[in-house]
BATOR-470948 format. One record per residue: residue in three letters; x, y, z of N, C-alpha, C, CB in turn. Coordinates in nm, 4 decimals, decimal comma, padded with zeros to 6 digits. Glycine has a CB too. Example, Ala and Ser with C-alpha at 12.3 -4.5 7.8 and 13.67 -1.06 7.14 Angstrom:
// BATOR-470948
<site 'ala'; <01,3190; -00,5690; 00,7800>; <01,2300; -00,4500; 00,7800>; <01,3200; -00,3300; 00,7800>; <01,1308; -00,4473; 00,9046>>
<site 'ser'; <01,2850; -00,2250; 00,7080>; <01,3670; -00,1060; 00,7140>; <01,2900; 00,0030; 00,7870>; <01,4084; -00,0598; 00,5725>>
***
This chain:
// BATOR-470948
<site 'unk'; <12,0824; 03,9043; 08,5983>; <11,9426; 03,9110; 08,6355>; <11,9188; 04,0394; 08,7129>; <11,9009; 03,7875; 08,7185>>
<site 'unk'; <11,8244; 04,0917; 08,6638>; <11,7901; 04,2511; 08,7384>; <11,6554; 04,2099; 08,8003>; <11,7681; 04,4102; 08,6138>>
<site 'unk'; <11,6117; 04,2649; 08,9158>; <11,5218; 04,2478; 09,0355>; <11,4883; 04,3388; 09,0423>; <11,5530; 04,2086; 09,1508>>
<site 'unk'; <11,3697; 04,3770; 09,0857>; <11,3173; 04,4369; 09,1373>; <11,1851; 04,4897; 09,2015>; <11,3525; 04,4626; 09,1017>>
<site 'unk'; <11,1702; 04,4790; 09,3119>; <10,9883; 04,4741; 09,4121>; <10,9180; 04,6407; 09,3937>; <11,0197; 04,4418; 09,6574>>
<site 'unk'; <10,8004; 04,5608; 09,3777>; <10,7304; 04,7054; 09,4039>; <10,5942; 04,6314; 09,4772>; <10,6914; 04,8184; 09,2343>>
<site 'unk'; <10,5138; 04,7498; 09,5192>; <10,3849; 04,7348; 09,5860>; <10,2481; 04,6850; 09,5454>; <10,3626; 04,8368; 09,6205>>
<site 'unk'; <10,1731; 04,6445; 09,5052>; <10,0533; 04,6996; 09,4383>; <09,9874; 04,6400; 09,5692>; <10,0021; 04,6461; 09,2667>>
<site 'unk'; <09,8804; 04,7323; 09,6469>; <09,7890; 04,7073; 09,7224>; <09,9237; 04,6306; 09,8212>; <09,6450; 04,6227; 09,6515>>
<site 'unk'; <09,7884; 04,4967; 09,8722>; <09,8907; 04,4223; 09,9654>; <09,9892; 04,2909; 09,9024>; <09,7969; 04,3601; 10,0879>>
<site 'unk'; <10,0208; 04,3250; 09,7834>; <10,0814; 04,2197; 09,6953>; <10,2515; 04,2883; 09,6514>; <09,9616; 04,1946; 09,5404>>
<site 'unk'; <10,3045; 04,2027; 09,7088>; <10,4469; 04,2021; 09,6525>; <10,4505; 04,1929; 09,5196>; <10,5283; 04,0975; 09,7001>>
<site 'unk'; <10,5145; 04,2540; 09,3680>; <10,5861; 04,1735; 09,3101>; <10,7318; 04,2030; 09,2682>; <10,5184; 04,1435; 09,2193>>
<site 'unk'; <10,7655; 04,0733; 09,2001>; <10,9361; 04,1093; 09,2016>; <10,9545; 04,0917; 09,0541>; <11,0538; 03,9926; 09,3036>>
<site 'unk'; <10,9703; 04,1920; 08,9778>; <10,9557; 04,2117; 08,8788>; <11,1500; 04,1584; 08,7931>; <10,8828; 04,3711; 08,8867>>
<site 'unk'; <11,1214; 04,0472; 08,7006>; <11,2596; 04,0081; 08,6833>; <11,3454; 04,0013; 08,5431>; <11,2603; 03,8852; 08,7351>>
<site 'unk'; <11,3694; 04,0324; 08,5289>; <11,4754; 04,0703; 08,4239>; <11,6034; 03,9803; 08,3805>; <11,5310; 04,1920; 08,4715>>
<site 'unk'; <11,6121; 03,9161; 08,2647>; <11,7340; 03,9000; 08,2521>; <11,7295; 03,6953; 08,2039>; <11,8162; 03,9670; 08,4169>>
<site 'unk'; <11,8489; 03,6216; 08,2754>; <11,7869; 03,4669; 08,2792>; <11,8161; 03,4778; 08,4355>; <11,8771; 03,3161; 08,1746>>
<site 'unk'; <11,7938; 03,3599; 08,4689>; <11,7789; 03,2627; 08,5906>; <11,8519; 03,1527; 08,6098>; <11,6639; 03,2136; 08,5985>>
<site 'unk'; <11,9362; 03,1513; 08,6498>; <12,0382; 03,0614; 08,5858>; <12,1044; 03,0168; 08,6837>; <12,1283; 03,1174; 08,4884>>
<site 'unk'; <12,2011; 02,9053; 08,7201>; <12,2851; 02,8450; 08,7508>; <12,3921; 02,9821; 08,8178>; <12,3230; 02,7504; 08,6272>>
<site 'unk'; <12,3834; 02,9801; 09,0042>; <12,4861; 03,0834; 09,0509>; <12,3893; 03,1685; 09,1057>; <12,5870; 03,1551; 08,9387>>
<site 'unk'; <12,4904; 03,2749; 09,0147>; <12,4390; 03,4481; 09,0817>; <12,3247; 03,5231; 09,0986>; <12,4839; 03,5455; 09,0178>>
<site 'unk'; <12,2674; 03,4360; 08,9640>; <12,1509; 03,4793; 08,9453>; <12,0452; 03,4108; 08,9890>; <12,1382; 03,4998; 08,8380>>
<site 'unk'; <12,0230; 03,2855; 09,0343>; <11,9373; 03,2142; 09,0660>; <11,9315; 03,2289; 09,2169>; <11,9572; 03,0915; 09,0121>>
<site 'unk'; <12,0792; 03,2211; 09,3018>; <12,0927; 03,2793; 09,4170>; <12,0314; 03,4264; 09,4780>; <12,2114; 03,2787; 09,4170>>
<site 'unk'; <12,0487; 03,5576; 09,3644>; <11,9988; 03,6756; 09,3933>; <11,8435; 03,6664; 09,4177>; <12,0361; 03,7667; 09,2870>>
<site 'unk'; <11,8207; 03,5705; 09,2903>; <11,6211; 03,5533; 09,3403>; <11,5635; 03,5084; 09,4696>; <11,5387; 03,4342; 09,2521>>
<site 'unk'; <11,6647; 03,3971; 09,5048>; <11,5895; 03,3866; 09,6687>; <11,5943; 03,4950; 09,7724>; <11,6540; 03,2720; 09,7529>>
<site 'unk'; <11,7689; 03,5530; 09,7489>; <11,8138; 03,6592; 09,8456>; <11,6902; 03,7208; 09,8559>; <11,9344; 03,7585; 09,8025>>
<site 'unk'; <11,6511; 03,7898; 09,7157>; <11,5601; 03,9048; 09,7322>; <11,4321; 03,8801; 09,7826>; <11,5414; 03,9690; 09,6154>>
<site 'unk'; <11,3835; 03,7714; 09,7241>; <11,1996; 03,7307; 09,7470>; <11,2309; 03,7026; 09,9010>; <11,1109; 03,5536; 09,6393>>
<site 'unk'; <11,3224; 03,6560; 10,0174>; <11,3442; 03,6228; 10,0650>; <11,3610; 03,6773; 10,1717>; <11,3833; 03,5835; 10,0242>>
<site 'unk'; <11,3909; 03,8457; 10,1560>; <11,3896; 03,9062; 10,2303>; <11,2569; 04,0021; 10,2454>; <11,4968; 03,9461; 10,2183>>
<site 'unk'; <11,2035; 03,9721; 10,0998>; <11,0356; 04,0702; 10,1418>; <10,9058; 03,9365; 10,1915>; <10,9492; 04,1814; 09,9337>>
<site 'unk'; <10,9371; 03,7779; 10,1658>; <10,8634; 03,7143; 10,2094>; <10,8371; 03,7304; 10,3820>; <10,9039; 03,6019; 10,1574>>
<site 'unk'; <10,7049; 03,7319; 10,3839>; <10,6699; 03,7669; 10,5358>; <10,5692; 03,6574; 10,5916>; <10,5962; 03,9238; 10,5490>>
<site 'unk'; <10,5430; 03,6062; 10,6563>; <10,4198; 03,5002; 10,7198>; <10,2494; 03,5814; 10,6220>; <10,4116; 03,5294; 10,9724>>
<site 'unk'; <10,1616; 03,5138; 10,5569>; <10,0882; 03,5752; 10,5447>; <10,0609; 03,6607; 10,3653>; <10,1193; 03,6387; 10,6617>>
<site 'unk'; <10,1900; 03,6901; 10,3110>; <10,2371; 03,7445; 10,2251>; <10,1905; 03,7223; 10,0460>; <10,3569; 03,7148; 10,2644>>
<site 'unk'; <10,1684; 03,8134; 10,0062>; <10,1442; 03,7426; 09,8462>; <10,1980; 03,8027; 09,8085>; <10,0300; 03,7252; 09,7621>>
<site 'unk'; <10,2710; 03,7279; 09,7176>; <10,4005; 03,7960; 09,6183>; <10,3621; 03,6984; 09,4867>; <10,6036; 03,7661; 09,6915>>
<site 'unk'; <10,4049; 03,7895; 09,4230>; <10,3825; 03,7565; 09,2124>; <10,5418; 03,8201; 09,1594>; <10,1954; 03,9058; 09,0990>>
<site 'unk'; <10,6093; 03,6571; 09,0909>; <10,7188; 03,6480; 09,0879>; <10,6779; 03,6948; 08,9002>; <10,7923; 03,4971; 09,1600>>
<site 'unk'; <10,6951; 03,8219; 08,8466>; <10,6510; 03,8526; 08,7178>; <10,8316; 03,8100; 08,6231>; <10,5772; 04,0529; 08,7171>>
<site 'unk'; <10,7718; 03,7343; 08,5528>; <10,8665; 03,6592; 08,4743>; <10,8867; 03,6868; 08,2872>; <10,8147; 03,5075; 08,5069>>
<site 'unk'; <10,7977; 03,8025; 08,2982>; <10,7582; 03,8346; 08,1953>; <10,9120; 03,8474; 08,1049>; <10,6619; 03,9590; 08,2176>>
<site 'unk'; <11,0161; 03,9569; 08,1615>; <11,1260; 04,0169; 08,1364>; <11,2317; 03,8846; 08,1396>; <11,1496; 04,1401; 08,2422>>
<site 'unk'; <11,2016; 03,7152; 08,1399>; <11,3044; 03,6233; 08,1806>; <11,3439; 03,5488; 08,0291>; <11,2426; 03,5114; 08,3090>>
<site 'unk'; <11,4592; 03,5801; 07,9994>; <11,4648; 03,5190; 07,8432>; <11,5006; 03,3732; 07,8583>; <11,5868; 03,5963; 07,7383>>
<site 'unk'; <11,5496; 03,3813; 07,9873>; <11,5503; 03,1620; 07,9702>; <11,6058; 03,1734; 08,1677>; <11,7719; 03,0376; 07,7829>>
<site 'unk'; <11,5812; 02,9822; 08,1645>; <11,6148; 02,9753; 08,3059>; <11,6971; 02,8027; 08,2673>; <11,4456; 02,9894; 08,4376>>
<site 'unk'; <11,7357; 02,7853; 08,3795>; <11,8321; 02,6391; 08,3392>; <11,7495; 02,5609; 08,4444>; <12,0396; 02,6380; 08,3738>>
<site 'unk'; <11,8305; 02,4438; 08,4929>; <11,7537; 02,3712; 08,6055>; <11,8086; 02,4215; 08,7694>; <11,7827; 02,1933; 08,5801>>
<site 'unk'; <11,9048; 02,5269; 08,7670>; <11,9480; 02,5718; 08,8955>; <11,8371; 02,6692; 08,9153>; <12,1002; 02,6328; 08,9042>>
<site 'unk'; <11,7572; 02,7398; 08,8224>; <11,6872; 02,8401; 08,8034>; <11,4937; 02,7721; 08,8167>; <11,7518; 02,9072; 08,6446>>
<site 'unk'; <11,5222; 02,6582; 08,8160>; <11,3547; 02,5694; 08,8405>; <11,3896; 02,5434; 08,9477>; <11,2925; 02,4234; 08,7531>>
<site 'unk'; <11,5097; 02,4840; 09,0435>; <11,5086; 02,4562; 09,1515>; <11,5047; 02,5390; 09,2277>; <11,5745; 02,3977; 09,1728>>
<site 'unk'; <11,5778; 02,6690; 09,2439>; <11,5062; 02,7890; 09,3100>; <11,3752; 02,8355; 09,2763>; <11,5777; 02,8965; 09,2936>>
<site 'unk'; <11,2799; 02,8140; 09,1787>; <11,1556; 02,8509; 09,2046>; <11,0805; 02,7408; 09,2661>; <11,0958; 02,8982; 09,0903>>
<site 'unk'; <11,1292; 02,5797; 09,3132>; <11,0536; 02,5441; 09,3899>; <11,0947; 02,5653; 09,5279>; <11,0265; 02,4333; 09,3597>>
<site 'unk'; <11,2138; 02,5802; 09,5509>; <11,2494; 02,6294; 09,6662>; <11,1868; 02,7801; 09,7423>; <11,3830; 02,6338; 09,6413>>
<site 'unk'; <11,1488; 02,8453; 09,6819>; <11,0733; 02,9548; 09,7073>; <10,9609; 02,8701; 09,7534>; <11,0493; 03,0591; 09,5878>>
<site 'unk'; <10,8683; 02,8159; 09,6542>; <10,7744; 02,7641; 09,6664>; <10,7537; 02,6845; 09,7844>; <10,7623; 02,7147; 09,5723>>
<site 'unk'; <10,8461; 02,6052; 09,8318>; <10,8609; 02,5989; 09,9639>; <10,8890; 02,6258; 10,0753>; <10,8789; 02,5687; 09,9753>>
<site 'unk'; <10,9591; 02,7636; 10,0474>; <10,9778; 02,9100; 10,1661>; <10,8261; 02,9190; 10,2066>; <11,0422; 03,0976; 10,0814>>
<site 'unk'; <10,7618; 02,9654; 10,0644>; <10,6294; 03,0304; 10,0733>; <10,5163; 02,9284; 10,1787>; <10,5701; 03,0471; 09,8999>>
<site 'unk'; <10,5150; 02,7822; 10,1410>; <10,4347; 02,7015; 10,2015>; <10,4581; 02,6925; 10,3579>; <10,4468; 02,5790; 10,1360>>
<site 'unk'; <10,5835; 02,6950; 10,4085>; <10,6227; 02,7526; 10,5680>; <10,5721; 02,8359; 10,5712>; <10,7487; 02,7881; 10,6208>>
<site 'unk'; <10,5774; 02,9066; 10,5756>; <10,5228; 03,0775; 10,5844>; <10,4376; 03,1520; 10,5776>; <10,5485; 03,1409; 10,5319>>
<site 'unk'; <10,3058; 03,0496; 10,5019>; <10,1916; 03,0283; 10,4844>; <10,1835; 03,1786; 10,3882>; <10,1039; 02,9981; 10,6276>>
<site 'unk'; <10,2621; 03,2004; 10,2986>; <10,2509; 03,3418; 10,2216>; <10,2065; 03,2439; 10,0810>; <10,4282; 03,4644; 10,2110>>
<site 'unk'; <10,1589; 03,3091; 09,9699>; <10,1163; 03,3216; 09,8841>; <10,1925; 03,3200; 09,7386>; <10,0621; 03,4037; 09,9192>>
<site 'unk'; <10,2682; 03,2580; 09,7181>; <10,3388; 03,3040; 09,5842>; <10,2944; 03,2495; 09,4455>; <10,4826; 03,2679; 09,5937>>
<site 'unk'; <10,2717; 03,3370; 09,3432>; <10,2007; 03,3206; 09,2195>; <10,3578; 03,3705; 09,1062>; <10,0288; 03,4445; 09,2161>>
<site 'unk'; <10,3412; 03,2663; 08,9893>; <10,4267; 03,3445; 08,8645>; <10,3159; 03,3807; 08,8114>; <10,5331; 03,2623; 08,7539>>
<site 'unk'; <10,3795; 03,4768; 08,7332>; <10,2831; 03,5547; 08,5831>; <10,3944; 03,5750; 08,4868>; <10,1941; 03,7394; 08,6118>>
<site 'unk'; <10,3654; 03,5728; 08,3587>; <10,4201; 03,6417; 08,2736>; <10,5445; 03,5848; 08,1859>; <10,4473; 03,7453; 08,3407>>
<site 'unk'; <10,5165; 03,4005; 08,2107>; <10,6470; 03,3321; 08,1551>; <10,6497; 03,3199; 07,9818>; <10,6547; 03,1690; 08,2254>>
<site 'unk'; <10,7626; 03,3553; 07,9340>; <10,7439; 03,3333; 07,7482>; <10,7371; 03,1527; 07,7485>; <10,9324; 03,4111; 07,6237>>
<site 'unk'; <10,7434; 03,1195; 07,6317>; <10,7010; 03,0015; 07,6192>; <10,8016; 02,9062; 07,6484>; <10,6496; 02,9860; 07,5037>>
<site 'unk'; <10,9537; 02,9563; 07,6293>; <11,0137; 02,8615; 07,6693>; <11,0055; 02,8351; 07,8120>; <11,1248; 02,8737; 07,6287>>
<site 'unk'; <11,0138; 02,9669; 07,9208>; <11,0116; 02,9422; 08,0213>; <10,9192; 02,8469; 08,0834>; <11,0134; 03,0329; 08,0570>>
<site 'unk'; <10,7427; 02,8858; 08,0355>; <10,6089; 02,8129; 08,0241>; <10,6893; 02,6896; 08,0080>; <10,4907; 02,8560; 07,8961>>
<site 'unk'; <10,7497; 02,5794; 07,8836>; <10,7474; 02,4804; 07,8273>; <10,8388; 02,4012; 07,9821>; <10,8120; 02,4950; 07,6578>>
<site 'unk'; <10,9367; 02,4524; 08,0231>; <10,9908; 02,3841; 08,1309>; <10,9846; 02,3719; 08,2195>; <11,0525; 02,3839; 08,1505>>
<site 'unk'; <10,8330; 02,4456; 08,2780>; <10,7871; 02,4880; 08,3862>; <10,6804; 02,3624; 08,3768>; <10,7418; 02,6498; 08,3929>>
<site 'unk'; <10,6556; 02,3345; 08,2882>; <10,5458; 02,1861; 08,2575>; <10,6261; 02,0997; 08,2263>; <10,4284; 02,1828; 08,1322>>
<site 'unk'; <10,7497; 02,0418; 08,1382>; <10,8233; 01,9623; 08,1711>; <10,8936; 01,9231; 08,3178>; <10,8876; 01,9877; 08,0946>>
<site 'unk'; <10,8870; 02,0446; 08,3610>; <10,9668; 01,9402; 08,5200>; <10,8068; 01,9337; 08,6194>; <11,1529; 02,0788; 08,6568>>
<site 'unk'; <10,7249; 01,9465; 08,5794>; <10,5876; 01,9621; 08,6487>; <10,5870; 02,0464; 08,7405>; <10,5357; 01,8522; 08,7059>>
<site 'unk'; <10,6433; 02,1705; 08,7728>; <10,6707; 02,2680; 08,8427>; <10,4926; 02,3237; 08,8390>; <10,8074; 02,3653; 08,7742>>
<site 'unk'; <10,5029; 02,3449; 08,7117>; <10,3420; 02,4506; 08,6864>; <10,2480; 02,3230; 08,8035>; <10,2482; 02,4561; 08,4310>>
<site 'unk'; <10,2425; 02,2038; 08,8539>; <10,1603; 02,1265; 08,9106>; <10,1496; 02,2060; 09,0787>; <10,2215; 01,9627; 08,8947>>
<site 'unk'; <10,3077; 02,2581; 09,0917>; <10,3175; 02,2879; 09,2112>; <10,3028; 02,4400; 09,2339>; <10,4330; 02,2342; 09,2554>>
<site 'unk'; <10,3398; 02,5411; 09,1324>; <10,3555; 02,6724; 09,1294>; <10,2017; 02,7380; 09,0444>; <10,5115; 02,7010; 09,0500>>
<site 'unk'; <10,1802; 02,8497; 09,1060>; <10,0427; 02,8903; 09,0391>; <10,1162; 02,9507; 08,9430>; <09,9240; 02,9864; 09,1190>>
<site 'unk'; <10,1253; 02,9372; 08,8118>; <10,1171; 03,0227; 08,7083>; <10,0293; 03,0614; 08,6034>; <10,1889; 03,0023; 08,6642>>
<site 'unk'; <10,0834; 03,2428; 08,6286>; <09,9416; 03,2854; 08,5272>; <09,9987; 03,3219; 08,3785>; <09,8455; 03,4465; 08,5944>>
<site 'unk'; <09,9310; 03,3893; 08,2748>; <09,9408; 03,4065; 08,1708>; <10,0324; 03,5646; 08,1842>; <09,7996; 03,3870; 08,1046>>
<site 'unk'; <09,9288; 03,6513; 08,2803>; <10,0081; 03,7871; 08,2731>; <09,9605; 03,8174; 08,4130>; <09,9668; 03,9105; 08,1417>>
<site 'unk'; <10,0714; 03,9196; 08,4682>; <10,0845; 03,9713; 08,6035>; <09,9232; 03,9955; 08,6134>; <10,1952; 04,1155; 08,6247>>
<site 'unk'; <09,8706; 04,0815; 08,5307>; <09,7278; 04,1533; 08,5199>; <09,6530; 04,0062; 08,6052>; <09,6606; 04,1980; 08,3139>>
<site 'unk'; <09,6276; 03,9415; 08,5321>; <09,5355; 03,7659; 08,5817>; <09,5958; 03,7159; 08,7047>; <09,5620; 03,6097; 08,4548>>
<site 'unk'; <09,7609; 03,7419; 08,7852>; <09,7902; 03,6806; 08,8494>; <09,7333; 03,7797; 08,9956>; <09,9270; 03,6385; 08,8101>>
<site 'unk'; <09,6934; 03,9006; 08,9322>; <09,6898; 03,9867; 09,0423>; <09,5466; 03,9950; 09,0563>; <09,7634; 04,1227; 09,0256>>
<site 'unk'; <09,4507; 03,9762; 08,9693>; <09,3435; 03,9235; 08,9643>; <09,2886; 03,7850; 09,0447>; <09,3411; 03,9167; 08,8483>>
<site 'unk'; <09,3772; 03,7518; 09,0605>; <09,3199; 03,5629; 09,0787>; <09,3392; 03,6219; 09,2757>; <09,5000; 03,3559; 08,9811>>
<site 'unk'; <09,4101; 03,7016; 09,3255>; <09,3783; 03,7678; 09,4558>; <09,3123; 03,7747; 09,4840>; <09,3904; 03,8467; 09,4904>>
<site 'unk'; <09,2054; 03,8722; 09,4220>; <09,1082; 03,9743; 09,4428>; <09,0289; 03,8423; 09,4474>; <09,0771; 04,1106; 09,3302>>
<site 'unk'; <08,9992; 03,7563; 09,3543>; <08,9151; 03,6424; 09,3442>; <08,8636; 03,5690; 09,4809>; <08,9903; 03,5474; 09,2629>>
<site 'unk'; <09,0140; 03,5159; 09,5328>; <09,0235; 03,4496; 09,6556>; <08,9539; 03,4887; 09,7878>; <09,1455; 03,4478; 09,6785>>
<site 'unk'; <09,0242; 03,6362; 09,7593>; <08,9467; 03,7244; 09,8849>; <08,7815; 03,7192; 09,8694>; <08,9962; 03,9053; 09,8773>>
<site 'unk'; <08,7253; 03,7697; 09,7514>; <08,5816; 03,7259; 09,7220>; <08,5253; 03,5885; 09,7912>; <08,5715; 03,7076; 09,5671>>
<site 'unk'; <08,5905; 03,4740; 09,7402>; <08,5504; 03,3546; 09,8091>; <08,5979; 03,3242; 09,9462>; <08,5850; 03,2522; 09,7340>>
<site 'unk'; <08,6461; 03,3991; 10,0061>; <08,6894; 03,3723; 10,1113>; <08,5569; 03,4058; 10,2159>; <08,8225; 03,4466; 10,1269>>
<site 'unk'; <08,5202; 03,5355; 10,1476>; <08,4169; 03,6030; 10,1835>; <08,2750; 03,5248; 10,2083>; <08,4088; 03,6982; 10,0876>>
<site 'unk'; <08,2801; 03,4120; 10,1328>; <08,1351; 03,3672; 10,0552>; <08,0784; 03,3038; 10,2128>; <08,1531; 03,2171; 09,8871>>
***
């Protein structure tokens, strides 16, 4: 699994590569999100680049998901292929995790919030 964060505005994302899997790789994803998660924080976990994940690899994305809810930071997926999509609704993850179609919409649905926040 290859990682890697970049900026856009005030939004993390961690752009990911590779599978998600059981070990090294499922472990490296928390390491990393883990060390740029901050109190406050929105990060977009782009999944676009993920050719499969197992169930060590759903349990670290709810575990994030529950970093994020301490922490009161923000975390959105974008960009899952369909298998990833299909098991992300079989374990009802998608009930708990915002996922979007593409980074573009996930980074969008921000800008949104802030609007209504505004209202």
């Amino acid at each position: 699994l290859s990682l890697e964060t970049r900026n856009r505005g005030d939004v993390i994302i961690v752009h990911c590569q590779g599978r998600i899997v059981y070990r090294d790789e499922a472990a490296a994803l928390s390491r990393v999100v883990g060390e740029v998660m901050q109190p406050g924080q929105k990060l977009v976990l782009d999944l676009t680049g993920v050719s499969s994940i197992d169930s060590a690899g759903i349990g670290e994305l709810a575990l994030l998901q529950t970093w994020a809810q301490r922490k009161d930071a923000n975390l959105k997926c974008a960009g899952a292929n369909a298998l990833v999509r299909t098991l992300l609704d079989l374990t009802n993850l998608d009930t708990v995790l915002e996922v979007h179609p593409s980074l573009d919409a996930a980074l969008a649905s921000f800008r949104e919030e802030r609007v209504c926040a505004d209202c």
